[in-house]
C-alpha positions, 0 to 999 in steps of 0.5 A, spaced: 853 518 443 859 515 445 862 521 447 856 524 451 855 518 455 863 518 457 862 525 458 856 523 462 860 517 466 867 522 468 862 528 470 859 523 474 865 521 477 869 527 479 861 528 482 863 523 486 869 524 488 868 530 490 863 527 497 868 529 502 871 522 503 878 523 505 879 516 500 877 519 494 880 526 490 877 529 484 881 530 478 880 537 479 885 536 486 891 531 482 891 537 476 891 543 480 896 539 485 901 537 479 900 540 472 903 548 473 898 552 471 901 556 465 900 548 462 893 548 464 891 556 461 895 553 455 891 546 454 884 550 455 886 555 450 888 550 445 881 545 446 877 552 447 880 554 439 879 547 436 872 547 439 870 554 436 873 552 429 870 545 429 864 547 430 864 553 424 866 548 420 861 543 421 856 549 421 859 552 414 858 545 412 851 543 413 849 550 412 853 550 405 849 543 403 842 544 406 842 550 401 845 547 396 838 540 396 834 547 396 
């Protein structure tokens, strides 16, 4: 719940930062200014792969002890 509501926060943030107002720059601004883009590719890369398998995991996890209670 945590991570949602952080989510939530930063999603709302970058939102606001986005409001035309040369005072405020959004994440996306800084990172595409400062980060080269061969690190971010690789950096999107590694958290798309650690999704997918976290998420298998937990799934082949639930699915394995639900049939087992059956």
């Amino acid at each position: 719940m945590v991570f949602l509501g952080l989510t939530g926060v930063v999603l709302g943030m970058e939102i606001g930062a986005a409001d035309q107002n040369p005072a405020t720059v959004p994440w996306t601004d800084s990172i595409t200014d400062h980060v080269p883009g061969e690190a971010t590719a690789a950096a999107i890369g590694a958290r798309t792969l650690w999704l997918v398998a976290h998420f298998a995991r937990r799934y082949r996890r639930h699915h394995a002890t639900s049939t087992d209670q059956e």
